[in-house]
Backbone as a chain_set.jsonl record, in Angstrom:
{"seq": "XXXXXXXXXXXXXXXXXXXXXXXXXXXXXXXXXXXXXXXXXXXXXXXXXXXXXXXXXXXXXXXXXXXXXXXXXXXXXXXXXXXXXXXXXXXXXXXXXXXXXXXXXXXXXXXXXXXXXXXXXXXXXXXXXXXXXXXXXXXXXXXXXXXXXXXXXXXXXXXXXXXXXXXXXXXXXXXXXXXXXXXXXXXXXXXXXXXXXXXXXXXXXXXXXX", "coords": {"N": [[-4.186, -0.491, 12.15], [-6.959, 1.632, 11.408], [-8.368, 3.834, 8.58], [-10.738, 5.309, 7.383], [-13.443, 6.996, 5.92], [-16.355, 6.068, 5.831], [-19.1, 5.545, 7.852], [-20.538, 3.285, 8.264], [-18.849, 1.379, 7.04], [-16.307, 1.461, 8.271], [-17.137, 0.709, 10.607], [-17.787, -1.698, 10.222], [-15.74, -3.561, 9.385], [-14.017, -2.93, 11.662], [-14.993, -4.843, 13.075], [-15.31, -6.982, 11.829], [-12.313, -7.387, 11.447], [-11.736, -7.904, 14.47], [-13.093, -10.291, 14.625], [-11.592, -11.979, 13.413], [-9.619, -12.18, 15.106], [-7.533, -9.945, 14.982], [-6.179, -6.662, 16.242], [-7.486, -3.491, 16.342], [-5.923, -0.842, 16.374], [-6.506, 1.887, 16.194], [-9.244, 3.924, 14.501], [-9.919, 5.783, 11.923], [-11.37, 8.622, 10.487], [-10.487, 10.301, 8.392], [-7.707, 12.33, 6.519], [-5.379, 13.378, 7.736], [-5.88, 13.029, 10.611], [-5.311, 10.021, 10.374], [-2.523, 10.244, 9.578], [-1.42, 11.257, 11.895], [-2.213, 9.212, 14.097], [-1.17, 7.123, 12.65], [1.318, 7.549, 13.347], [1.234, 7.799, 16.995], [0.48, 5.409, 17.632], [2.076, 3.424, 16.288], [1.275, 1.572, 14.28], [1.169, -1.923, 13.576], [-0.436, -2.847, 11.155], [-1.596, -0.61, 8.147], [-4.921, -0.144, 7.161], [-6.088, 1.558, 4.697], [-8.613, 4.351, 3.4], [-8.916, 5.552, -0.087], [-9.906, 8.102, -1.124], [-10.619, 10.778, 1.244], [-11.666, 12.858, 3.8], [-9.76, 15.989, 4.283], [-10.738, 16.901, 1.408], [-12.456, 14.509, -0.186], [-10.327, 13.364, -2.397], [-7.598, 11.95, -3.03], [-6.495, 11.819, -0.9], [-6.389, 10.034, 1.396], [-4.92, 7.746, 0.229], [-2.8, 9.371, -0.684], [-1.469, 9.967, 1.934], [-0.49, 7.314, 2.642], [1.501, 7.149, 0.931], [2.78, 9.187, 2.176], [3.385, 7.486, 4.928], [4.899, 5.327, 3.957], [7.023, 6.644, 3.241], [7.885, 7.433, 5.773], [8.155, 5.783, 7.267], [10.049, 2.895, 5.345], [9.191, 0.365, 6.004], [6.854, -0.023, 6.899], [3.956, -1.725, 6.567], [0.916, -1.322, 4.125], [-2.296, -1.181, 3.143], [-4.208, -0.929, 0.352], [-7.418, 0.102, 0.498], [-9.898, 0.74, -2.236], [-12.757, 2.875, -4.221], [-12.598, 2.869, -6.897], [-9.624, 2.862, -9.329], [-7.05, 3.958, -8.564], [-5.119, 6.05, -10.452], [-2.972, 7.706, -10.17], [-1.823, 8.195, -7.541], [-1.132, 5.424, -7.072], [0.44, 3.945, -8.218], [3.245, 5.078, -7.203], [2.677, 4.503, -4.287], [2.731, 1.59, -4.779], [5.509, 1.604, -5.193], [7.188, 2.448, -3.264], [8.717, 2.494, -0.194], [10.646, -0.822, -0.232], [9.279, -2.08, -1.67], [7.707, -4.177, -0.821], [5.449, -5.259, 1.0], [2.953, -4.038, 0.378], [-0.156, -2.903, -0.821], [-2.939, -2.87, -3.025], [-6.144, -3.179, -2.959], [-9.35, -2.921, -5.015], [-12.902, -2.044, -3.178], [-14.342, -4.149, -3.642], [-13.281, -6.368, -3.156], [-13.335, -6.267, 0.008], [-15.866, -8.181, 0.402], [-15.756, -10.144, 0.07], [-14.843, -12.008, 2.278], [-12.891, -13.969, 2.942], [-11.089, -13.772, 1.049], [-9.76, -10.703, 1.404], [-8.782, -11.514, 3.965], [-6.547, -12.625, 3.276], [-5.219, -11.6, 2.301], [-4.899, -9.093, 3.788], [-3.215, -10.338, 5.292], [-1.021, -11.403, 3.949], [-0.251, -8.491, 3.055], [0.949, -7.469, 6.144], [3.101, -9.835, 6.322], [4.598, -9.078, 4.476], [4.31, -8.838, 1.618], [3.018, -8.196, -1.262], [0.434, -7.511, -2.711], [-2.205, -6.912, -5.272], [-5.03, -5.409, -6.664], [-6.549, -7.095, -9.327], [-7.73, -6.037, -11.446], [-6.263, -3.197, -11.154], [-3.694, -3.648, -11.773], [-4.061, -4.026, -14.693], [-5.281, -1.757, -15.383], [-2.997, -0.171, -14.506], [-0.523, -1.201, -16.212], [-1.653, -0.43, -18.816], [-1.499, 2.04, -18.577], [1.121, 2.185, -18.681], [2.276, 1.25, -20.818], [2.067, 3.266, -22.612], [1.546, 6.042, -22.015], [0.71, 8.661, -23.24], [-0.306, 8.208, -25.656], [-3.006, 8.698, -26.172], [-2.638, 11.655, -27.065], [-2.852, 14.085, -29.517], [-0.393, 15.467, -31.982], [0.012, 18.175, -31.716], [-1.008, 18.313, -29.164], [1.036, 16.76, -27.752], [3.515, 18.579, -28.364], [3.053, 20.812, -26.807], [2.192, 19.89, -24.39], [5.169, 18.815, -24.236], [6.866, 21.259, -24.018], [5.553, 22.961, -21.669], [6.741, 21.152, -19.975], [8.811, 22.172, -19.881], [8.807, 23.966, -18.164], [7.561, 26.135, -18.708], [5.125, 29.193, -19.325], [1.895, 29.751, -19.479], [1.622, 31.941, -21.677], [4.041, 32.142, -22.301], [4.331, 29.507, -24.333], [2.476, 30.023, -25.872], [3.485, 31.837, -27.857], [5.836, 30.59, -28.354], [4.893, 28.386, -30.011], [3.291, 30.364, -31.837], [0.214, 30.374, -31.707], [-2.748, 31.645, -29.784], [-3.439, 32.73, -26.719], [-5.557, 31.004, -25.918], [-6.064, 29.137, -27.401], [-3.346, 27.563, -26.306], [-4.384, 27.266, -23.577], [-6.987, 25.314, -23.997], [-5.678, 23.574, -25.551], [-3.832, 22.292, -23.148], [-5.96, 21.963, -21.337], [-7.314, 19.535, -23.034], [-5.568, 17.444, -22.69], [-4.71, 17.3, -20.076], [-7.658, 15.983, -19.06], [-7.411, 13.881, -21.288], [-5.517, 12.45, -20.25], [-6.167, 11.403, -17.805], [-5.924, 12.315, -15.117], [-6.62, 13.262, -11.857], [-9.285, 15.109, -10.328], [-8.533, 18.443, -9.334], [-6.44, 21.302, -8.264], [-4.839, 22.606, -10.628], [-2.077, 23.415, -11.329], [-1.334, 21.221, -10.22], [-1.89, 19.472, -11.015], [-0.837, 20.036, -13.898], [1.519, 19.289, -12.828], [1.585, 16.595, -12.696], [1.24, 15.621, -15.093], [3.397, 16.297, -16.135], [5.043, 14.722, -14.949], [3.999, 12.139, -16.528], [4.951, 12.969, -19.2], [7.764, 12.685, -18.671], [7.84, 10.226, -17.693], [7.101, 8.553, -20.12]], "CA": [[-4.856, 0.782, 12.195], [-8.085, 1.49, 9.768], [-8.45, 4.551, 8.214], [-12.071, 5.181, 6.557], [-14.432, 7.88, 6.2], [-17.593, 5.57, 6.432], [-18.938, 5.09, 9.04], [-20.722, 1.949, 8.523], [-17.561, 0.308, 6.513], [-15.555, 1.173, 9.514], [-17.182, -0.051, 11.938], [-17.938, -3.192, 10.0], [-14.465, -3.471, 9.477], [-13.486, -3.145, 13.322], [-16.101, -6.172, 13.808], [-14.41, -7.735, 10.857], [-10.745, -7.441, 11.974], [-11.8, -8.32, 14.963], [-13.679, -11.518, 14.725], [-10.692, -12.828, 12.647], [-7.738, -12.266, 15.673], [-6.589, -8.335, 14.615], [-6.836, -5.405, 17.386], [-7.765, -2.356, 15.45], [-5.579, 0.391, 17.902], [-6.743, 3.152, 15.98], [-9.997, 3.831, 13.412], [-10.148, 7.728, 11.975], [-11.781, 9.124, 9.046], [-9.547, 11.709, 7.759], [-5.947, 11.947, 6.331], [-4.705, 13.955, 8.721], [-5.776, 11.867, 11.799], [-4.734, 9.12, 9.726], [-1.003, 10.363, 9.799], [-1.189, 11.249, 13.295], [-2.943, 7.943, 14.599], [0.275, 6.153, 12.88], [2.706, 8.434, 14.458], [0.949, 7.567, 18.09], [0.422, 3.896, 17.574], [2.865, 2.88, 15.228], [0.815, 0.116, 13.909], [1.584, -3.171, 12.314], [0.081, -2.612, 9.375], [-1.902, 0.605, 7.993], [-5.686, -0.153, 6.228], [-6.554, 2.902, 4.505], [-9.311, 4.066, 1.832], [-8.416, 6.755, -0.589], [-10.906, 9.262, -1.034], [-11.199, 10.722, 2.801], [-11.75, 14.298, 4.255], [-10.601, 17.394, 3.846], [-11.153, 17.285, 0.052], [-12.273, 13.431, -0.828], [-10.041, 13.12, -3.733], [-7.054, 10.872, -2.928], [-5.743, 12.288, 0.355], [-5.786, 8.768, 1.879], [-3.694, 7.795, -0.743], [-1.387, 10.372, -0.469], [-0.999, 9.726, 3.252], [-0.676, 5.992, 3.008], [2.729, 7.073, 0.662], [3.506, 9.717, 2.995], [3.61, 6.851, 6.035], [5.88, 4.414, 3.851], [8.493, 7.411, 3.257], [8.323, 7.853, 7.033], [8.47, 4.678, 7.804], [9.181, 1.946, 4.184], [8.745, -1.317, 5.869], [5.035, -0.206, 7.109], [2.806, -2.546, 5.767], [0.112, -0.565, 3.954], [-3.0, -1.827, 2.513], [-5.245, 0.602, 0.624], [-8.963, -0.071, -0.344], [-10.019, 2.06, -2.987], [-13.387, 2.241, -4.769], [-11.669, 2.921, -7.983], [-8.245, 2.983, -9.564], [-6.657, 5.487, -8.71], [-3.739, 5.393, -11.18], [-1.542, 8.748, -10.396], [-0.574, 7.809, -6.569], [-0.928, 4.119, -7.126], [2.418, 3.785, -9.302], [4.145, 5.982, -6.047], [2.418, 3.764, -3.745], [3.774, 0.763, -4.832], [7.086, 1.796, -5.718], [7.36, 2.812, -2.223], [10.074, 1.621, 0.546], [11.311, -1.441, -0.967], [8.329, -2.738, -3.084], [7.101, -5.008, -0.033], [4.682, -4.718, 2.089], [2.187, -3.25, 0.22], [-1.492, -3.92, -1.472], [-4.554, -1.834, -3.243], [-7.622, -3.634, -3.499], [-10.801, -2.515, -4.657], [-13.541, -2.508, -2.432], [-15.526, -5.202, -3.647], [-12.815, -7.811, -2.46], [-14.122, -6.61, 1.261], [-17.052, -8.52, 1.109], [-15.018, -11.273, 0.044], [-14.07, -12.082, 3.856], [-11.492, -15.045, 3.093], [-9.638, -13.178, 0.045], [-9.968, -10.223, 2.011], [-8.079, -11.344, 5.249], [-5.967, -13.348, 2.741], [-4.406, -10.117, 1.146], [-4.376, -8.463, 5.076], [-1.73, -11.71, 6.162], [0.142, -11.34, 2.906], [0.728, -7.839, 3.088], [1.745, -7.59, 7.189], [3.802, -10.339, 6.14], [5.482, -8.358, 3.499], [4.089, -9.463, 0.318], [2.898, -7.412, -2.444], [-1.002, -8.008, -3.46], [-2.77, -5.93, -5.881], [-6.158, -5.978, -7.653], [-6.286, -7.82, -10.656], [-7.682, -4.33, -12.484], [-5.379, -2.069, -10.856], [-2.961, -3.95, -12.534], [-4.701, -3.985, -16.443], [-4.706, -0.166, -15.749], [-1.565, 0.226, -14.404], [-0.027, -1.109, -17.611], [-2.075, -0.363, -20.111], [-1.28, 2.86, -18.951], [2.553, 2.359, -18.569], [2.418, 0.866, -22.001], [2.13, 4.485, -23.738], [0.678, 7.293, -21.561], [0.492, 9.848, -23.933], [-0.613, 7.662, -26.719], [-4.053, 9.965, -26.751], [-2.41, 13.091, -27.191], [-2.303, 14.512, -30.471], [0.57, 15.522, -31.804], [0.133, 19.568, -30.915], [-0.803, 18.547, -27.22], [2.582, 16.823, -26.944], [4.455, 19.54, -28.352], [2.154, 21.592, -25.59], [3.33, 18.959, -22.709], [6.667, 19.589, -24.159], [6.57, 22.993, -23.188], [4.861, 22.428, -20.196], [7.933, 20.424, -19.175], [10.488, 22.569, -19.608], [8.431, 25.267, -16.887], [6.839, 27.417, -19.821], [3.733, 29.557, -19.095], [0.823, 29.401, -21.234], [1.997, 32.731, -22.88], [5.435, 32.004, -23.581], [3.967, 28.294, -24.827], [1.671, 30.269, -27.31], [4.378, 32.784, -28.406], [6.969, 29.462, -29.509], [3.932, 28.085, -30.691], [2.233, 31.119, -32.784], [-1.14, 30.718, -31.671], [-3.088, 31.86, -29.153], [-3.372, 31.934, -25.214], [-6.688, 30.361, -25.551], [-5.779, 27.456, -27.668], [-2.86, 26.832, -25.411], [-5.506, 26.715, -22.678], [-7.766, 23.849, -24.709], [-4.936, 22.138, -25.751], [-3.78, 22.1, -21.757], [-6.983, 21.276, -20.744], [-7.328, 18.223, -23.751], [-4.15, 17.186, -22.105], [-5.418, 16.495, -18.328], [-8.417, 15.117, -19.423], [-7.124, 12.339, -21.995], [-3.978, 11.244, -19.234], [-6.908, 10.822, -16.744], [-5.539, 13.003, -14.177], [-7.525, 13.53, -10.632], [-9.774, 16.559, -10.154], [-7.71, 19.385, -8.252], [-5.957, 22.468, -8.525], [-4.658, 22.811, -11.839], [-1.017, 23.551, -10.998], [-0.562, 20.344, -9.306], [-2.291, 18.277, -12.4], [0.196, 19.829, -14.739], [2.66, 18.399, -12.708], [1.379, 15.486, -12.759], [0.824, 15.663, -16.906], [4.896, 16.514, -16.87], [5.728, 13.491, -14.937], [3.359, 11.42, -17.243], [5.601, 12.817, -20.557], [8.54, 12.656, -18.383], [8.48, 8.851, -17.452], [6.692, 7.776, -21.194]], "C": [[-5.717, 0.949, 10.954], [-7.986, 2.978, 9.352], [-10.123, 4.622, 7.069], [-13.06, 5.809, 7.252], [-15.894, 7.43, 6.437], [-18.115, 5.214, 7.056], [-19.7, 3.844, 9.277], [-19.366, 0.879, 8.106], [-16.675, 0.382, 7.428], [-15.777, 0.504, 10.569], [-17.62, -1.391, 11.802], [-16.638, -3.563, 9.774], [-13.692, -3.971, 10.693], [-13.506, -4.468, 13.382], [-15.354, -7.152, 13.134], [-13.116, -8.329, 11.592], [-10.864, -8.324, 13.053], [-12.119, -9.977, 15.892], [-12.155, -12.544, 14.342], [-8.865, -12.514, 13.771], [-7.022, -11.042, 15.498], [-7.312, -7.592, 15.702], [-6.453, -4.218, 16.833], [-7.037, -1.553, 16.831], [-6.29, 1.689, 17.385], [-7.462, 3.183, 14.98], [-10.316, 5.619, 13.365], [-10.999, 7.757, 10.804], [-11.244, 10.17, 8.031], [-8.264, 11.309, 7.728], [-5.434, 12.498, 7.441], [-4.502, 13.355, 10.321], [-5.424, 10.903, 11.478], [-3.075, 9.32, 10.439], [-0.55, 10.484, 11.209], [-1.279, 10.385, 13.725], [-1.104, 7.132, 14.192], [1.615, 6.858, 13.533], [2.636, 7.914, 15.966], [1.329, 6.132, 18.347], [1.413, 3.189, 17.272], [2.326, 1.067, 14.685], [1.498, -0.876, 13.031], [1.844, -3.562, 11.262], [-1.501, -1.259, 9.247], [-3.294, 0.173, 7.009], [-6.113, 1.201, 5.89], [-7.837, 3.242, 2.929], [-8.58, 5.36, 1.211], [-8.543, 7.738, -0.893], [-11.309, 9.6, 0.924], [-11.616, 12.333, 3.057], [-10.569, 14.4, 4.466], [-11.607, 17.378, 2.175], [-11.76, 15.835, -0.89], [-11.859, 13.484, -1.987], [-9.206, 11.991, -3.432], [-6.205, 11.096, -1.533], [-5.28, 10.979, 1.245], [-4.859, 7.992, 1.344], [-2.615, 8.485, -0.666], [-1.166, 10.207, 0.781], [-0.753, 8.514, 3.151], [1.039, 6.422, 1.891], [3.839, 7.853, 1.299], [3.962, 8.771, 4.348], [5.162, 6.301, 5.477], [7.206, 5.262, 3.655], [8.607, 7.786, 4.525], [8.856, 6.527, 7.852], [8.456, 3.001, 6.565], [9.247, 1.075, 4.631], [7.569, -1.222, 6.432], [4.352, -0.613, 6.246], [1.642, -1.599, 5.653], [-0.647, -1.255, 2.937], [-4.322, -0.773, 2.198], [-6.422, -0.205, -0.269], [-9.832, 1.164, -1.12], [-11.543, 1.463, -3.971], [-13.596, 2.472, -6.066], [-10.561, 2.85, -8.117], [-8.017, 4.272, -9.31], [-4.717, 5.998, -8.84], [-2.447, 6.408, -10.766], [-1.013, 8.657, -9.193], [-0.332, 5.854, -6.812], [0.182, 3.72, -7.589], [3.304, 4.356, -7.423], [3.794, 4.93, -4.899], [3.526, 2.064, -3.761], [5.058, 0.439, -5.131], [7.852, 2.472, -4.516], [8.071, 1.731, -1.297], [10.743, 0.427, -0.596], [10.364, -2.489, -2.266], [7.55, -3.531, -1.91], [5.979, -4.48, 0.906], [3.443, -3.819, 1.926], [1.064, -3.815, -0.853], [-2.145, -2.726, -2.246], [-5.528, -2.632, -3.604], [-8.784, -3.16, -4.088], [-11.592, -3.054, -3.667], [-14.862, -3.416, -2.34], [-14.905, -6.675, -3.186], [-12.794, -7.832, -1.263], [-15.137, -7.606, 1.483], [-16.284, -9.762, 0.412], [-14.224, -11.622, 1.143], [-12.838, -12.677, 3.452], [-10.538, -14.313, 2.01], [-9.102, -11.864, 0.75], [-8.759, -10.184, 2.93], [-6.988, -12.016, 4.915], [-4.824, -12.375, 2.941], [-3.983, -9.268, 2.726], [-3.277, -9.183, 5.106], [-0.686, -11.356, 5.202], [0.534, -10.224, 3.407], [1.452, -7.403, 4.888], [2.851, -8.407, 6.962], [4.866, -9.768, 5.636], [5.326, -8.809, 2.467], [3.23, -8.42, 0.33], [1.444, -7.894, -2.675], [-1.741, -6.8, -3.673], [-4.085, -6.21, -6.675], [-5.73, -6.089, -9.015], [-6.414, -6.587, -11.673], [-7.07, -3.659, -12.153], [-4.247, -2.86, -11.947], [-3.256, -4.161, -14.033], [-4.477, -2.27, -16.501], [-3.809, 0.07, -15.756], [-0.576, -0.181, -15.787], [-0.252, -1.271, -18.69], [-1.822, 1.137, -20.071], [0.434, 3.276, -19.196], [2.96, 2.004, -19.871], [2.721, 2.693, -22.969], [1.293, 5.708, -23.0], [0.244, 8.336, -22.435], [-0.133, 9.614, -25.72], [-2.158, 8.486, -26.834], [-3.916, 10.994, -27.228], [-2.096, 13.185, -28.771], [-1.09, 15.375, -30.583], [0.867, 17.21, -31.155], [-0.036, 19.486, -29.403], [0.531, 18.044, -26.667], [3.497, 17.487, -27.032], [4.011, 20.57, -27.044], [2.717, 21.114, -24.131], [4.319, 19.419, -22.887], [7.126, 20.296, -23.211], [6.409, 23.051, -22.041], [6.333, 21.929, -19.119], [9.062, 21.19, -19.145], [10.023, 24.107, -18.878], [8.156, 26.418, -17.701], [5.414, 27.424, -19.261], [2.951, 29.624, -20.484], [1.247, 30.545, -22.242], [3.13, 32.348, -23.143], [4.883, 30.475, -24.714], [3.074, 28.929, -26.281], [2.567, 31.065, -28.092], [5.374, 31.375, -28.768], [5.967, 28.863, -30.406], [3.257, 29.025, -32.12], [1.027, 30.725, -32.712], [-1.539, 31.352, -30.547], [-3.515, 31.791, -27.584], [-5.008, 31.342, -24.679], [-6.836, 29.012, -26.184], [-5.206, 26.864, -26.915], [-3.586, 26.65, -24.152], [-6.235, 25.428, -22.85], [-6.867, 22.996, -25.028], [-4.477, 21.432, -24.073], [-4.819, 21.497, -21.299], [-7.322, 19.448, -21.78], [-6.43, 17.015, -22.769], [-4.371, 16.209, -20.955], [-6.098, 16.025, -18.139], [-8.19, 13.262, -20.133], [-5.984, 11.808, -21.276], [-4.903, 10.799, -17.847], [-6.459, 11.227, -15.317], [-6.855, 13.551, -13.167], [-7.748, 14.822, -10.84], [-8.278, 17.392, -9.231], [-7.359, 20.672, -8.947], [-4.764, 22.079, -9.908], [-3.067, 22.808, -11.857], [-0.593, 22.19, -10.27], [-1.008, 18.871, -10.796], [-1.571, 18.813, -13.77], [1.375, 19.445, -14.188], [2.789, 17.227, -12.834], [1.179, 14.778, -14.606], [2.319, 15.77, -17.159], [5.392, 15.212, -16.693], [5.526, 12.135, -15.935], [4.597, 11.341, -18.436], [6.913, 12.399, -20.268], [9.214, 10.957, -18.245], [7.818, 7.866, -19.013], [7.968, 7.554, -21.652]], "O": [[-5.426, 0.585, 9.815], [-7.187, 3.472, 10.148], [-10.315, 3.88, 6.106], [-13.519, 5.625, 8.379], [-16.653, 8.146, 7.089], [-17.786, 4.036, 7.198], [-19.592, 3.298, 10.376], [-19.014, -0.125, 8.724], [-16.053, -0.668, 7.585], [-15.009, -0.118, 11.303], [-17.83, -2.165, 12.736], [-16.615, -4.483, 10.591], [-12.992, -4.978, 10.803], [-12.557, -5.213, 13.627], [-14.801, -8.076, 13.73], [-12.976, -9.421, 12.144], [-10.321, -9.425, 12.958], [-11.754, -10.517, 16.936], [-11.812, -13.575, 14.921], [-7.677, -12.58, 13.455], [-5.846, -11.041, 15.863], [-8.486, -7.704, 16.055], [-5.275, -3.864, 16.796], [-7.452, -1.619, 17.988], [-6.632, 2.524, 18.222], [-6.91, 2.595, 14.05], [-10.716, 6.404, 14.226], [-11.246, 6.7, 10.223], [-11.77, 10.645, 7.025], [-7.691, 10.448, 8.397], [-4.949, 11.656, 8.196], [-3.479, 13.246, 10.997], [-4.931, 10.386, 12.481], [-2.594, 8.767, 11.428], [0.466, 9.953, 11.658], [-0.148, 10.144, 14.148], [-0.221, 6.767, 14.968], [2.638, 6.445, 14.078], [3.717, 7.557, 16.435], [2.241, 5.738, 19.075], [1.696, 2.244, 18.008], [2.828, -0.056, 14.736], [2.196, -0.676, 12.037], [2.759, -4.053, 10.602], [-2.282, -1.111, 10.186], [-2.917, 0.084, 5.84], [-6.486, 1.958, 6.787], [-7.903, 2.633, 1.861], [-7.812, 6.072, 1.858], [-7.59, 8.504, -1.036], [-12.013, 8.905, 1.656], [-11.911, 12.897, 2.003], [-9.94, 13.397, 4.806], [-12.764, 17.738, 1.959], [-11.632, 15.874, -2.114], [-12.707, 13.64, -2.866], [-9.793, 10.911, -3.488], [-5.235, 10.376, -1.295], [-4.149, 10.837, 1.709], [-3.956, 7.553, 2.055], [-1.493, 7.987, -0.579], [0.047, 10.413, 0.792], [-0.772, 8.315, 4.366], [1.924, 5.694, 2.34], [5.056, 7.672, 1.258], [4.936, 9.236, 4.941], [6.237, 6.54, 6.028], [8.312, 4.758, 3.849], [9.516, 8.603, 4.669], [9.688, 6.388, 8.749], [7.548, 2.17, 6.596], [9.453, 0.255, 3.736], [7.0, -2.303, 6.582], [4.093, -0.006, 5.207], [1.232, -1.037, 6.668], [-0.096, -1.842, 2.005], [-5.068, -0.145, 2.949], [-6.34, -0.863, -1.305], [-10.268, 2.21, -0.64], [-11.687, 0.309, -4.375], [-14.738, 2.314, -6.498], [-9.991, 2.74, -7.032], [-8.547, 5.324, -9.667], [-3.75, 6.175, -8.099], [-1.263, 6.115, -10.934], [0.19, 8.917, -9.164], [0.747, 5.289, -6.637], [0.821, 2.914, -6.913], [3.886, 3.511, -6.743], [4.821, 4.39, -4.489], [4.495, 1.652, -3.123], [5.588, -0.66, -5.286], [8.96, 2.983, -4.681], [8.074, 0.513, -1.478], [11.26, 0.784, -1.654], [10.662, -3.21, -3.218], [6.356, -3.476, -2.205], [5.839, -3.355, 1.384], [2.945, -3.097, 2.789], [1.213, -4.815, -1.555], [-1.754, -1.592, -1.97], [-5.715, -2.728, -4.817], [-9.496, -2.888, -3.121], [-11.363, -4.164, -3.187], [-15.833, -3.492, -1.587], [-15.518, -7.713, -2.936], [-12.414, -8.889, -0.759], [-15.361, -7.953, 2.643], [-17.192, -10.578, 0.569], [-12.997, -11.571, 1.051], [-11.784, -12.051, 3.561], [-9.316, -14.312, 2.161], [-7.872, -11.821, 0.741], [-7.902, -9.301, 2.904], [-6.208, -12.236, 5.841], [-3.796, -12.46, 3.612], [-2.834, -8.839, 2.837], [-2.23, -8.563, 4.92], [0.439, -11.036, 5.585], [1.494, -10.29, 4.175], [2.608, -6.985, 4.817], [3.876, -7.86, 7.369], [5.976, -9.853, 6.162], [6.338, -9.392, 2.077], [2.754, -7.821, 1.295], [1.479, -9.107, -2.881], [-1.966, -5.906, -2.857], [-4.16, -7.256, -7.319], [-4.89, -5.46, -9.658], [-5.557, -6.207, -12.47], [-7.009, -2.863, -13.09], [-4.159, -2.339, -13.058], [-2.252, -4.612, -14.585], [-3.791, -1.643, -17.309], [-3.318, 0.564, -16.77], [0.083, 0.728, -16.293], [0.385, -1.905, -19.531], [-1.848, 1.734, -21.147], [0.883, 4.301, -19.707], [4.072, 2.43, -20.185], [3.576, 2.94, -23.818], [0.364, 6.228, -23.619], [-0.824, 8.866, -22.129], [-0.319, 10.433, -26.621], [-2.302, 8.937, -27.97], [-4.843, 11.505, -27.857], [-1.221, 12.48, -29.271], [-0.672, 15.982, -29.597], [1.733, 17.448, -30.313], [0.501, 20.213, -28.568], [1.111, 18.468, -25.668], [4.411, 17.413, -26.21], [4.932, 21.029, -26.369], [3.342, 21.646, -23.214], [4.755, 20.302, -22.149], [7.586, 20.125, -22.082], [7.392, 23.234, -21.323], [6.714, 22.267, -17.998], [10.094, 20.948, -18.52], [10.679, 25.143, -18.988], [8.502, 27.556, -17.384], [4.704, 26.491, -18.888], [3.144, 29.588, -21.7], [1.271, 30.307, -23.45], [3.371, 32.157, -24.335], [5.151, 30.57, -25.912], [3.052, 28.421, -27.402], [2.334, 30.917, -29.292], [5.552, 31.386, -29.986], [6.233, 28.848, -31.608], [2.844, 28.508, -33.158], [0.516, 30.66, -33.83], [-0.538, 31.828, -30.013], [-3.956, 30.704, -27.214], [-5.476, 31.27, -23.543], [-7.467, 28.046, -25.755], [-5.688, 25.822, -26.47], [-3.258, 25.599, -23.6], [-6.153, 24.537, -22.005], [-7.04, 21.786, -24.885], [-4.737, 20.258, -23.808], [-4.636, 20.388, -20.798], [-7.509, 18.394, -21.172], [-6.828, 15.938, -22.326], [-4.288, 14.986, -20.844], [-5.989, 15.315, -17.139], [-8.534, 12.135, -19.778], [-5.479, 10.752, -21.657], [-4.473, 10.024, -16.993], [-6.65, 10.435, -14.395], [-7.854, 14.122, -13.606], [-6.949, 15.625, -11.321], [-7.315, 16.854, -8.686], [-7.874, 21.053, -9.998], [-3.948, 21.163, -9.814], [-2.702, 21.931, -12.64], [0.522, 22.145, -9.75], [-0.491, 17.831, -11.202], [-1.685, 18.085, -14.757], [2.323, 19.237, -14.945], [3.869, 16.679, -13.059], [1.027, 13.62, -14.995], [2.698, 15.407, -18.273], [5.953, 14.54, -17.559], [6.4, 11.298, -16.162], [5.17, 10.291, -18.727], [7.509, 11.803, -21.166], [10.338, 10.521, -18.492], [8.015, 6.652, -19.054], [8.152, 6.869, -22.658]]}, "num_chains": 1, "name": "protein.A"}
């Protein structure tokens, strides 16, 4: 099953799959038909990109970890045309570690590595881009290694479910520093656009698993 909002990369894709022996049951462009499509089908194995509609941010992503907690021996293979470091960790740490890939999408037009990395992961093998993996632990090395030392007392805080005023009241400054330092914060951990409330959660888990 493909998943991909473009509509030329999908349907070169199909042609792709196809030429090489795979029967695409189901091609969507959205997460949501995404999740449905594998509910109907129950495909083989799951190609997905990660930026899709409603909101292109990482929704395909986030559905491609919502499949493997519905189902973790679905083979899932996500093409992404960046890292995209805050589900990628969840991704592959998903069902039992097998069965799962992220490529960028410049090793598409690499047909033979390409349909290489498809066989592996249906199989149940693990294949990841070579840079996803330099990010992935250069950032697992020290996440918070940007933060000065007032933004991690700020995370701190943060972590133990403090609002920005109580955070400036233990602090003694102001609820507009603790704003800038918050915002410093989500910026230097490289956290995805979105609603603000969901990227300091994502800034707790950061201090939480350093």
């Amino acid at each position: 099953m493909l998943a991909e909002d473009g509509v030329l990369l999908r349907e070169g894709l199909i042609e792709l799959l196809g030429r090489c022996g795979h029967t695409v049951v189901a091609a969507v462009g959205e997460a949501p038909a995404l999740l449905a499509a594998a509910e109907e089908h129950a495909p083989d194995i799951v190609v997905t990109d990660v930026r899709m509609p409603p909101g292109f941010q990482d929704e395909g992503l986030h559905a491609a970890v919502r499949l493997r907690e519905r189902r973790p021996a679905l083979p899932v293979l996500v093409l992404s045309q960046y890292v995209q470091r805050a589900y990628a960790s969840d991704l592959l740490d998903s069902g039992d570690g097998t069965g799962v890939g992220y490529l960028l999408k410049d090793r598409v037009g690499q047909v033979e590595e390409f349909m290489d990395a498809l066989g592996a992961v249906a199989d149940g093998g693990t294949v990841v881009d070579p840079e996803v993996v330099r990010q992935l632990l250069r950032r697992r090395r020290d996440p918070l290694e940007r933060l000065t030392p007032r933004e991690r007392e700020v995370l701190a805080l943060i972590a133990e479910g403090r609002s920005n005023a109580a955070i400036a009241r233990a602090l003694v400054v102001s609820d507009a520093a603790v704003g800038k330092h918050i915002s410093g914060i989500l910026t230097k951990l490289d956290l995805p656009p979105g609603e603000d409330t969901h990227r300091r959660v994502l800034a707790v888990l950061a201090y939480l698993r350093a």
